[in-house]
C-alpha angles and dihedrals in degrees: 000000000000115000118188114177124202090268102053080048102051085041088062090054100052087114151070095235087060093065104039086051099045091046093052078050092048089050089047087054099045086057094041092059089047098061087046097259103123128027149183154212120244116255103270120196129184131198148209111213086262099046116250102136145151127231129209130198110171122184147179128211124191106215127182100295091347150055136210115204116172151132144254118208124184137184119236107200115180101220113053143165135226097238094052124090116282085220119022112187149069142287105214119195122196142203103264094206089045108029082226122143111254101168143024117197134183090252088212093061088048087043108055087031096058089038092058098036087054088046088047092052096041094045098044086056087051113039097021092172103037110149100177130068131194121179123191118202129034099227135117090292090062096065087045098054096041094063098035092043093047101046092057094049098028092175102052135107125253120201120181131208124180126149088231090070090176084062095038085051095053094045089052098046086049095055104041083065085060091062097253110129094234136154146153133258125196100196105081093196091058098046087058106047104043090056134104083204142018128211127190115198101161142125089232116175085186137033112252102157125086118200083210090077099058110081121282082254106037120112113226117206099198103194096158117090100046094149127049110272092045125100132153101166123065119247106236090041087078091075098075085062112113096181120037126187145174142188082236126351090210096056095038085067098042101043104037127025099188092113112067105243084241091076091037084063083076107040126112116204121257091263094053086059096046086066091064113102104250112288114257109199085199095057100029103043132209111345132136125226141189141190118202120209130205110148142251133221083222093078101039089056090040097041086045084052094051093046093050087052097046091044111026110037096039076056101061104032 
């Protein structure tokens, strides 16, 4: 069986081409669950009375002459830190044709990698010539987008707000070494306003964000939020969203409930969306636009595929 550990993953993504490549994956999935060629389970999560738990999303794709089925599992403990991992466990894949395991993956590698990968597709589709960047929240998603994000757009500009700034600063100094132009900035208000694209990667209990206060053509990618009792943008404030998407409609209802299922009425899922030609600001003047993320175990089983092939098999040949 093929075991691959947080650090072998993170190694693999240590360039540009990763990300380009995983995020083309990520597009081809969203489309593919979207013909009904691939499909998956709900998030199902189960609890003790004080709250330790473990959730499950399983998932199969048909791809040309094969298919990957498989499962992530991750452990919910109630008390947890800031430096431990946002989803511990594993994404297992098994042989279609056995049942038997193949492979074993750190599912919050997986996690934060696929997330990112499927950000940087849909945002490059949408805001094709973005050249500011403002990222809210200093957890494991922010190291994630900003490499996938900058990799896809290498000469933009990255700003960071968290209300931890000791942690906003460090990610910022660590990152700048890397060669991203990135920096923080304290005022919120500010670090929305002055970006092309805005993108939410916190824990948030309450809302405290307002889409009113990005710019009238700025795209938002809300990934926070992706379980009911999280919310990090204000209800109403959805309303001044044009263009609304999703990574499923369908899932978007049943595994967050921070937008208000008025304005999901008239949501259209991420791969309806892909299909548009590139938007173009100049053509198609001032409109907002925002792409809600939950999660599918599609792209958990189809990012973990594409990881045992890049880093496995390159390993063995």
């Amino acid at each position: 069986m093929i075991q691959l550990n947080a650090e072998s993953l993170w190694t693999a993504a240590d360039n540009q081409e990763f990300w380009i490549r995983l995020a083309d994956r990520m597009a081809v999935a969203l489309r593919e669950q979207a013909a009904d060629l691939a499909a998956s389970s709900p998030r199902h999560i189960i609890r003790t009375s004080i709250g330790n738990g473990l959730g499950i999303m399983a998932a199969v794709a048909e791809r040309p002459n094969t298919a990957i089925m498989g499962a992530k599992i991750v452990s919910l403990t109630y008390h947890t830190s800031q430096e431990r991992p946002s989803h511990p466990g594993t994404v297992i894949l098994l042989d279609p044709a056995s049942g038997e395991l193949q492979a074993a993956l750190d599912a919050n590698a997986i996690t934060a990698m696929r997330t990112a990968a499927t950000t940087c597709a849909v945002t490059r589709h949408m805001r094709p010539e973005a050249a500011r960047f403002t990222i809210i929240g200093t957890g494991t998603e922010v190291r994630s987008h900003l490499l996938a994000l900058s990799a896809a757009y290498p000469n933009a500009r990255f700003t960071i707000w968290g209300r931890r700034r000791e942690a906003a600063s460090k990610i910022a100094t660590k990152y700048r070494l890397e060669g991203i132009s990135v920096s923080t900035e304290p005022n919120l208000t500010k670090a929305l306003r002055d970006a092309d694209v805005v993108t939410s990667l916190t824990a948030a209990k309450s809302p405290f964000l307002d889409i009113r206060h990005v710019g009238e053509s700025a795209h938002v990618s809300a990934i926070g939020a992706s379980t009911p009792g999280l919310a990090e943008w204000t209800p109403r404030s959805f309303g001044s969203v044009d263009v609304l998407a999703c990574d499923t409609v369908e899932e978007c209802r049943r595994q967050s409930t921070e937008i208000p299922a008025a304005f999901l009425d008239s949501a259209v899922n991420a791969s309806t969306v892909l299909e548009y030609p590139p938007w173009k600001s100049t053509s198609q003047g001032s409109k907002r636009s925002l792409y809600k993320s939950v999660g599918s175990a599609v792209l958990d089983i189809v990012a973990s595929t594409f990881l045992v092939e890049l880093v496995y098999f390159s390993r063995n040949m």
